[in-house]
N, C-alpha and C positions, 0 to 999 in steps of 0.2 A: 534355169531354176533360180527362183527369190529366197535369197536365205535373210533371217531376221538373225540379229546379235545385240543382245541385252548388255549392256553393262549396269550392274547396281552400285548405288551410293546414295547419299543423302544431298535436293536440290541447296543453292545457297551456298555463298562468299564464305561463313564462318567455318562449312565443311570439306574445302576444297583440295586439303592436302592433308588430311585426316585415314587413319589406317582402312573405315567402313567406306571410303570413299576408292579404292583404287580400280571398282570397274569401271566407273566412270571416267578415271585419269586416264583407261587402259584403250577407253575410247578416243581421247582424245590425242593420245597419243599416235594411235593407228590416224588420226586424220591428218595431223602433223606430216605424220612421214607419207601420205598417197596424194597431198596437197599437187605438188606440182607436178605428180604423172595422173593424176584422176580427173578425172570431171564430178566434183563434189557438188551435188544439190541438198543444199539445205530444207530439213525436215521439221514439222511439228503437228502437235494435235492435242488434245485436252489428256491434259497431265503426262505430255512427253515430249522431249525436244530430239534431235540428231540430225542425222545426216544419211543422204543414197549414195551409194559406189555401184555403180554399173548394175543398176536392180539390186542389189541387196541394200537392207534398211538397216541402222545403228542405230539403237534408241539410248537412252537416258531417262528411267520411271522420275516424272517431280514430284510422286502422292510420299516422299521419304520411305524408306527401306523398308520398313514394316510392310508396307501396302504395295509394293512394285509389281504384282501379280494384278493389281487391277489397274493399271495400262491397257492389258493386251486385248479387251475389247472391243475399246479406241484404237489399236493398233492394226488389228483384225477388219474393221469395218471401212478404215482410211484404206489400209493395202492388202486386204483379201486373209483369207486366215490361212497361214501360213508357219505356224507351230510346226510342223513337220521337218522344217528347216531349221528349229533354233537351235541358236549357241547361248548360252547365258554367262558373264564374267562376275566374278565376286572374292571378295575380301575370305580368308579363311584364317581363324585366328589359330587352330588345331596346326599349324603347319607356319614353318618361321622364316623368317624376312629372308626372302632370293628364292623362296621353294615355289615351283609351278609343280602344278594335279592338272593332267587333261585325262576325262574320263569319260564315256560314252552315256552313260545315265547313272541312276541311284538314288540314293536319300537325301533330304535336307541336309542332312549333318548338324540339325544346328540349327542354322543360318536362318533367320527370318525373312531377311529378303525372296533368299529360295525358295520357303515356305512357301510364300506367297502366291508365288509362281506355280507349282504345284497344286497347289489346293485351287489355284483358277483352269490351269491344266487338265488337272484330276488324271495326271503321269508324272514318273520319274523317267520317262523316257526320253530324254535329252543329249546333248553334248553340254561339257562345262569346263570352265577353266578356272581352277581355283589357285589365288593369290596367296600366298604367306605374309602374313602381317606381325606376327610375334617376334620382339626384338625383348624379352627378357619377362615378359608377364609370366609366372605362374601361375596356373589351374585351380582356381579354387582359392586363391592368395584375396582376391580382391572384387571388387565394381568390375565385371568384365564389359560394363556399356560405357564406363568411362575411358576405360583404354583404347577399345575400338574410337570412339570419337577423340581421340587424342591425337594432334600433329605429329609425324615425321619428325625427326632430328634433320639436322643436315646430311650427319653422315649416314643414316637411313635414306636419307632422297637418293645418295649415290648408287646405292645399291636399287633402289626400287627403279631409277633409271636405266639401270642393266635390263629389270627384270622387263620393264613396261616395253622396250624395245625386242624382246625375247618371244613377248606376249602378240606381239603385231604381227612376228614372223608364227605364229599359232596358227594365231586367225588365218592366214593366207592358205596355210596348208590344213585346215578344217572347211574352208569355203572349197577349196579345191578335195574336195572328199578324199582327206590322204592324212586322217585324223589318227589310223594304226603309226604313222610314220611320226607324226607329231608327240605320240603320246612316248616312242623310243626316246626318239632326240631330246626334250623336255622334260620329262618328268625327272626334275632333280633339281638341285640347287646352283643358284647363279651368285657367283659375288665381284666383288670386285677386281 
């Protein structure tokens, strides 16, 4: 069975360690660690970059976050449509730095990215793994599109590298349909 797994962020150097960027981090981080037991083939196609592990496909949307939902008929037409399989990863600011959500489907919450995805879908019927990004924002306090695009601290990297590796042992046990067990062990806060 092909499973597809989305991670969302924003393409581009200026956004790479930025809080709306950590599906993407959460991808590359899974390649990192399957590097020297996998046979990684690298992937692409008009407006999406990634990578194959063993038949499943890792994308990365380039249309930026807003638009990541229109990928997937490029995605769909290169490797067969195969939505029945997905995982999607994203950034959630509602939930605070070390917190993982593995949930079986739902609402946007929010999230445009997800939006996106959805409204090309036309379902919330997915798997998701949502990130904690909130290291001291306030609700209502401020520009919530400028703190989502805003860097990591150092000491934030420390903890998001607990989390990004937390997040790859996810994946392994949602590819492996064992997503009840994942969602026990995980869903809670990670620190340092």
């Amino acid at each position: 069975m092909r499973n597809l797994v989305i991670g969302l962020g924003n393409p581009g150097p200026r956004y790479v360690f930025t809080r709306h960027n950590v599906g993407f981090l959460a991808l590359d981080r899974y390649e990192g660690i399957k590097k020297d037991t996998q046979n990684i083939k690298k992937i692409s196609g008009k407006n999406f970059e990634g990578y194959e592990i063993n038949n499943n496909i890792f994308v990365k949307p380039m249309t930026y976050m807003n638009a990541s939902g229109e990928v997937l008929p490029y995605i769909f037409k290169k490797f067969g449509k195969i939505e029945e399989n997905l995982l999607v990863i994203y950034d959630d600011i509602w939930l605070n730095l070390g917190e993982i959500r593995i949930r079986k489907n739902g609402s946007d919450g929010g999230h445009n990215g997800l939006k996106s995805i959805i409204n090309i879908l036309k379902s919330t019927e997915f798997p998701r793994i949502r990130i904690g990004i909130n290291e001291g924002y306030v609700h209502g306090s401020g520009d919530l599109a400028n703190y989502v695009l805003s860097p990591f601290t150092d000491q934030e990297l420390q903890i998001l590298d607990i989390v990004l590796n937390k997040v790859s042992e996810v994946i392994d046990y949602i590819l492996d349909n064992k997503i009840d067990e994942a969602m026990n062990k995980y869903n809670r806060k990670f620190s340092k």
